[in-house]
N, CA, C and O of each residue as an XYZ file, in Angstrom:
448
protein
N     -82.375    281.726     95.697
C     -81.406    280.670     95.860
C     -80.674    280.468     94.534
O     -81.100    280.064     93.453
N     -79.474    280.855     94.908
C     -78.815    280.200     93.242
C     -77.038    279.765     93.800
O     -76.433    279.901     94.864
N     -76.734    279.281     92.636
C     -75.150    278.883     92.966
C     -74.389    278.900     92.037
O     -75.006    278.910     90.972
N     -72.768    278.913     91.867
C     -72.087    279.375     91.077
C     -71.364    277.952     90.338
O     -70.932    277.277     91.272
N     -71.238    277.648     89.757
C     -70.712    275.867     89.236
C     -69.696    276.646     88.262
O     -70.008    277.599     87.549
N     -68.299    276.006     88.376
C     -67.271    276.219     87.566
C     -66.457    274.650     87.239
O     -66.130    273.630     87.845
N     -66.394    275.241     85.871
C     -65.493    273.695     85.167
C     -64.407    274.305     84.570
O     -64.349    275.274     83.812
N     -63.260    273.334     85.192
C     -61.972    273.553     84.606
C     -61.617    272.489     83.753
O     -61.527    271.314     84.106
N     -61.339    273.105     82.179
C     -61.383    272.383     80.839
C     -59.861    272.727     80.692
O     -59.160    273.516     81.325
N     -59.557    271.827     79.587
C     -58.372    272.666     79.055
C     -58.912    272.760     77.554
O     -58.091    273.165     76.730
N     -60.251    272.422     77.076
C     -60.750    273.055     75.582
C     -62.295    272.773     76.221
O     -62.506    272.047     77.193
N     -63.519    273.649     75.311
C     -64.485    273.620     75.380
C     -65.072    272.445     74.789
O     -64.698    272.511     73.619
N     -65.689    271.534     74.901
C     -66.337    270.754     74.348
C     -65.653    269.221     73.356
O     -64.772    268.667     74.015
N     -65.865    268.670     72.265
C     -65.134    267.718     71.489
C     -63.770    267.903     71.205
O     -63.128    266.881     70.963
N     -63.041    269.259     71.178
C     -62.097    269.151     70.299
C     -60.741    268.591     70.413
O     -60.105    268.263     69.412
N     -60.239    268.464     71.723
C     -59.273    267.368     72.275
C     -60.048    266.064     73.214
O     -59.493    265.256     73.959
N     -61.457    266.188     72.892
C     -62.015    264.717     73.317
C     -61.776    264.405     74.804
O     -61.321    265.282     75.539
N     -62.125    262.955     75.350
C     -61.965    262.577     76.904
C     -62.713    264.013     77.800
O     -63.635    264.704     77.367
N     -62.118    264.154     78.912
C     -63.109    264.723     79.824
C     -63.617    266.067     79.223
O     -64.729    266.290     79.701
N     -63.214    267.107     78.309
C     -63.564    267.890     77.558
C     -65.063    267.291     77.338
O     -66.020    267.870     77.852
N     -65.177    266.521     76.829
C     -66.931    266.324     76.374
C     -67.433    266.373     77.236
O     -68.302    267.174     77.579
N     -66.785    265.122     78.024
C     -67.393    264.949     79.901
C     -68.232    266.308     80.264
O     -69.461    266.351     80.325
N     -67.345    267.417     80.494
C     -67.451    268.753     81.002
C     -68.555    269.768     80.403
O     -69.284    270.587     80.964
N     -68.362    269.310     78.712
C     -69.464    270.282     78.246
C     -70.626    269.619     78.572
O     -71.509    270.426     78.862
N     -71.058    268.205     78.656
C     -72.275    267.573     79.036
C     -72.632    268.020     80.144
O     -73.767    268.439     80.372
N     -71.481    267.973     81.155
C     -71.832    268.199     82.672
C     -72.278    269.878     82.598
O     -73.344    270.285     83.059
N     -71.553    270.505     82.125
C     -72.141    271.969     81.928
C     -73.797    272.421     81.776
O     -74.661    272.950     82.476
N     -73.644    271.800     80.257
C     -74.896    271.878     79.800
C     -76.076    270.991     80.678
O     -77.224    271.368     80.443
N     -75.972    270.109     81.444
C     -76.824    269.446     82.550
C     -77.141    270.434     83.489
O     -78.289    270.809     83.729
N     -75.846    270.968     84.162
C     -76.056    272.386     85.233
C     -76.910    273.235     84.457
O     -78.086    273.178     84.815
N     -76.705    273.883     83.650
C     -77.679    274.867     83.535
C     -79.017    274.714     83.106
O     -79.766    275.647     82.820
N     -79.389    273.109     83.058
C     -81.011    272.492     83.235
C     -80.805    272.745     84.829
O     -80.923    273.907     85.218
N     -80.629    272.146     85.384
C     -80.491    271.408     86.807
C     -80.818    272.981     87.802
O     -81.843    273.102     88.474
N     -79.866    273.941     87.723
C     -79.646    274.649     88.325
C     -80.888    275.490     88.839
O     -81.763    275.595     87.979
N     -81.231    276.265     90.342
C     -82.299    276.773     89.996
C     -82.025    278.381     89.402
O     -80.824    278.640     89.330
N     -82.868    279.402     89.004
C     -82.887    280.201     88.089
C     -82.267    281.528     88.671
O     -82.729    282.067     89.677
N     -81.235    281.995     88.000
C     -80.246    282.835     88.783
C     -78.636    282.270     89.082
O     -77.727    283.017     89.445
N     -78.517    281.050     88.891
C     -77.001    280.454     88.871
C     -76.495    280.142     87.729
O     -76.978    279.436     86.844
N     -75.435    280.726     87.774
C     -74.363    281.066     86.945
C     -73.356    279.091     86.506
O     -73.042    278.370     87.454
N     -73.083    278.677     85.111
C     -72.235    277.912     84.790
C     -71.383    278.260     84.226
O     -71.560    278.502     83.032
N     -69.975    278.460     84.856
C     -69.130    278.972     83.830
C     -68.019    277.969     83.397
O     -68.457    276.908     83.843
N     -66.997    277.729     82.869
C     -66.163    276.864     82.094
C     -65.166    277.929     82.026
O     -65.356    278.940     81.350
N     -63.900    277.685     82.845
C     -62.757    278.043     82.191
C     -61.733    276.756     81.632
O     -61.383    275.648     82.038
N     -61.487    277.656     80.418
C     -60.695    276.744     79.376
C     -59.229    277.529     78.858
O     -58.939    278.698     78.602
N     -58.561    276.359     78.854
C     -56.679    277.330     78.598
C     -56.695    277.625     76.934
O     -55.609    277.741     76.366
N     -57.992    277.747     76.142
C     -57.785    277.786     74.642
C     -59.192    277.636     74.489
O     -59.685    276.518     74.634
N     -60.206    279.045     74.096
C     -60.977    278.754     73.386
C     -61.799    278.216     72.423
O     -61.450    278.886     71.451
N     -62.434    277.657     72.125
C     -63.050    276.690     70.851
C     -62.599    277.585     69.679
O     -62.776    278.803     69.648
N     -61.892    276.727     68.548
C     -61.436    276.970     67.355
C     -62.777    277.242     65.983
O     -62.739    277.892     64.939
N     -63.779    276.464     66.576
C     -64.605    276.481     65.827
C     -65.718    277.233     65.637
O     -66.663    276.683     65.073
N     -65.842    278.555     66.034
C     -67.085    279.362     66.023
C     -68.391    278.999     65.870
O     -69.307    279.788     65.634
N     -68.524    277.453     66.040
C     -70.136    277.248     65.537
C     -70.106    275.781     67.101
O     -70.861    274.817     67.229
N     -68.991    276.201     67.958
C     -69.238    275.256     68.787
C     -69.851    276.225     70.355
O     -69.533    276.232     71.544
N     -70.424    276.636     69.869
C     -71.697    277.647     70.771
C     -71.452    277.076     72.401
O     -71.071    275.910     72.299
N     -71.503    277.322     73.285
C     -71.637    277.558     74.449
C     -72.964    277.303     74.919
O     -73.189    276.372     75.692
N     -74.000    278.197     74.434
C     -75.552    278.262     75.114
C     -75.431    278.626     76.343
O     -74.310    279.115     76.485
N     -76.107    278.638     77.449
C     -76.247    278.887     78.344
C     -75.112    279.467     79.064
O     -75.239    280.477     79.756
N     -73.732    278.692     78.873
C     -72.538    278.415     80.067
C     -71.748    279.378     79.245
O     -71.917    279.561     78.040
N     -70.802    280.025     80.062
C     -69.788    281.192     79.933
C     -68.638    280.663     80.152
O     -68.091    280.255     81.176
N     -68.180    280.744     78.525
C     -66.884    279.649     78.611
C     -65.841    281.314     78.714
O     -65.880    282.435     78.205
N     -65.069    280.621     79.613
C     -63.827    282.093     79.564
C     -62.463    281.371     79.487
O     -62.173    280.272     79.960
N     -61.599    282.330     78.706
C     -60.557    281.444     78.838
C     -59.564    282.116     79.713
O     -59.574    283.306     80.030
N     -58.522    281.014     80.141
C     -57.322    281.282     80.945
C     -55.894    280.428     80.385
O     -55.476    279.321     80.723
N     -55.595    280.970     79.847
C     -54.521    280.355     79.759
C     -53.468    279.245     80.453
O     -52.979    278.256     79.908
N     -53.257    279.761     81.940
C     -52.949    278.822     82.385
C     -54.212    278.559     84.016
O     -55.288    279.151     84.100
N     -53.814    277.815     84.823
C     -54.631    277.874     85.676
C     -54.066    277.773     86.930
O     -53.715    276.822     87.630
N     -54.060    278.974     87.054
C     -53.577    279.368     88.506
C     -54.942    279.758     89.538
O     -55.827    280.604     89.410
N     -54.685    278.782     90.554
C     -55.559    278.534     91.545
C     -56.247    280.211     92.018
O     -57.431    280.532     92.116
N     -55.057    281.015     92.234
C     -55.504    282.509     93.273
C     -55.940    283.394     92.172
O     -56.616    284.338     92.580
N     -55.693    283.353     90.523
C     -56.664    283.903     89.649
C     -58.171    283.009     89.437
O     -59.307    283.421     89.204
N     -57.828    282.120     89.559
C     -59.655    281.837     89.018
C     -60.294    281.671     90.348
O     -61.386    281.121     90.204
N     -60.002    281.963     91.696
C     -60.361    282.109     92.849
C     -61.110    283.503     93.020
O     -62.037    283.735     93.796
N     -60.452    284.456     92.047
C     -60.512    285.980     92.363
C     -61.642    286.070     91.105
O     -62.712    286.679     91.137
N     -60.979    285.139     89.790
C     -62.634    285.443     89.273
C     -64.005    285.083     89.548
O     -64.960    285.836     89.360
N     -64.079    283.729     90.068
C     -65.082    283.579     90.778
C     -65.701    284.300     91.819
O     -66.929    284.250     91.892
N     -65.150    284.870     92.521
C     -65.116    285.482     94.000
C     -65.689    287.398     93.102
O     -65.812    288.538     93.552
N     -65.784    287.057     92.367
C     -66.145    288.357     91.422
C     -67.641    288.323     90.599
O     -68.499    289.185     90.406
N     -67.526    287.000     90.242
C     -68.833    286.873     89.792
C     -69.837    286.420     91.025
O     -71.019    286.706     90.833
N     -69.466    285.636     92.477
C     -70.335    285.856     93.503
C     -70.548    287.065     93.790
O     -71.661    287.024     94.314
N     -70.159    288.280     93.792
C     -70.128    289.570     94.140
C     -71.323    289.718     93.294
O     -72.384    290.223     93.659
N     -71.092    289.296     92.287
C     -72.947    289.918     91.603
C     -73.859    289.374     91.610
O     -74.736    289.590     90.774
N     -73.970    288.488     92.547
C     -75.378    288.139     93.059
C     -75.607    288.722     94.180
O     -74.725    289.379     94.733
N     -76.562    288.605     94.582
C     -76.905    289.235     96.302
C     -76.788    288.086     97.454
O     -77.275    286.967     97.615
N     -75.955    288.874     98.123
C     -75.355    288.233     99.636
C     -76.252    287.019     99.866
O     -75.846    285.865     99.724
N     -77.402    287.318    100.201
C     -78.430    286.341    100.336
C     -79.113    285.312     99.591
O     -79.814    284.372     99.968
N     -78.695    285.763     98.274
C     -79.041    284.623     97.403
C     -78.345    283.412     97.368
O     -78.741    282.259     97.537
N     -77.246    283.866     97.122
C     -76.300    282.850     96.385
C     -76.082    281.584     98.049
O     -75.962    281.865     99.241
N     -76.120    280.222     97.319
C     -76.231    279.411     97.900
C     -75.166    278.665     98.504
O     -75.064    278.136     99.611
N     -74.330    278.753     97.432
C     -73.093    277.963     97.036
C     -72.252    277.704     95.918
O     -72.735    277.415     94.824
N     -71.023    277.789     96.117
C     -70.081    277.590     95.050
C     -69.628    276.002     94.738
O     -69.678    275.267     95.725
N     -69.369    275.640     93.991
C     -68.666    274.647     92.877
C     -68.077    274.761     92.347
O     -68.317    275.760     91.669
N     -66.697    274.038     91.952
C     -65.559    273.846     91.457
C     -64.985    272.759     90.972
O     -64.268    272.137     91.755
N     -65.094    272.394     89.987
C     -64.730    270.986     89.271
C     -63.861    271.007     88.328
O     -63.959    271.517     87.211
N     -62.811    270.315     88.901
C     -61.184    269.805     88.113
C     -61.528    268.208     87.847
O     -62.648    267.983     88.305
N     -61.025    267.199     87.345
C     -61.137    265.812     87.179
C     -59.868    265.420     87.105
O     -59.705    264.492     87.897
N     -59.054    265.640     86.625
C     -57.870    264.733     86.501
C     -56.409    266.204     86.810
O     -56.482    267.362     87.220
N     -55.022    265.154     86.259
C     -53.677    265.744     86.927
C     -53.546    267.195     86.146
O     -52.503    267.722     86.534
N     -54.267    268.075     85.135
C     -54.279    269.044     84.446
C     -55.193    269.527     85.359
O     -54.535    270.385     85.949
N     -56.898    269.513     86.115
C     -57.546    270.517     86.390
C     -57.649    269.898     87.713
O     -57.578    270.772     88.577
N     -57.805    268.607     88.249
C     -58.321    268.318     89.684
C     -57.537    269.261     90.709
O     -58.173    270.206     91.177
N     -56.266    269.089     91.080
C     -55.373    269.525     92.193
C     -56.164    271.076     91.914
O     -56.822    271.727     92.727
N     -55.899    271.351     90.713
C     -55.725    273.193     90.380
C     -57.425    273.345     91.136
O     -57.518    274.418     91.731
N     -58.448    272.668     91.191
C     -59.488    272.643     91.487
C     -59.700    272.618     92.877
O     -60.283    273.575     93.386
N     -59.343    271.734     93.533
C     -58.850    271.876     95.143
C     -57.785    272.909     95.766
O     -57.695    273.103     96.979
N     -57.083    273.473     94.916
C     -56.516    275.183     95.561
C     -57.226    276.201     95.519
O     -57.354    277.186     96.246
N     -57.813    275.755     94.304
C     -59.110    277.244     94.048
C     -60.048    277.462     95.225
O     -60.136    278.545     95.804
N     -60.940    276.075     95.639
C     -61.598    275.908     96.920
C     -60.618    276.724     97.881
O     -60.669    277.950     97.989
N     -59.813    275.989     98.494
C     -58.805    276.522     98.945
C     -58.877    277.957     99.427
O     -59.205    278.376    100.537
N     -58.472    278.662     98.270
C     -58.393    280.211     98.055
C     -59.747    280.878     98.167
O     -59.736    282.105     98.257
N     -60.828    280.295     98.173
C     -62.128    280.782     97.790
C     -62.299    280.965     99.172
O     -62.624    282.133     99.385
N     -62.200    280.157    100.418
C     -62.667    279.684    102.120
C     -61.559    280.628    102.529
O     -61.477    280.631    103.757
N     -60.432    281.651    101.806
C     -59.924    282.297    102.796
C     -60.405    283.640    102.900
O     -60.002    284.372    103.803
């Protein structure tokens, strides 16, 4: 049993503050929470500037911008490498007018 949890940031962690922290907390919670075999990943439109602001567990990737039918196709790529039968379920989390909507097309694109 495992599942795929994705956060749409527009920076990893403190460095433009507000839901950015939100996200790395919530991240770093998933990959306690999660059971063993699910994937947390974080896409962000600008990588962390700071090389010592580590990730751990979660696979921050970046995208520049966020188009719903690319991060649909990357996700839909990293379910591919789990086994059919494992994987439980996907997750997708936007919060506000920068990632929410873009977060509900991705779903979207993912169910077609």
């Amino acid at each position: 049993m495992a599942y795929i949890v994705t956060l749409l940031s527009t920076r990893w962690g403190s460095e433009l503050g507000g839901l950015n922290v939100f996200n790395r907390g919530l991240a770093d919670g998933m990959t306690q929470a999660l059971p063993k075999g699910s994937k947390t990943i974080c896409f962000v439109n600008q990588l962390p500037s700071d090389a010592d602001d580590s990730a751990g567990a979660v696979e921050v990737l970046e995208h520049r911008t966020f188009d719903a039918t690319v991060l649909a196709s990357d996700i839909a790529t990293r379910c591919q490498e789990l086994e059919s039968e494992t994987l439980q379920g996907v997750l997708v989390v936007g919060h506000d007018i920068i990632t929410g909507q873009t977060a509900i097309d991705c779903v979207e694109e993912l169910r077609k």
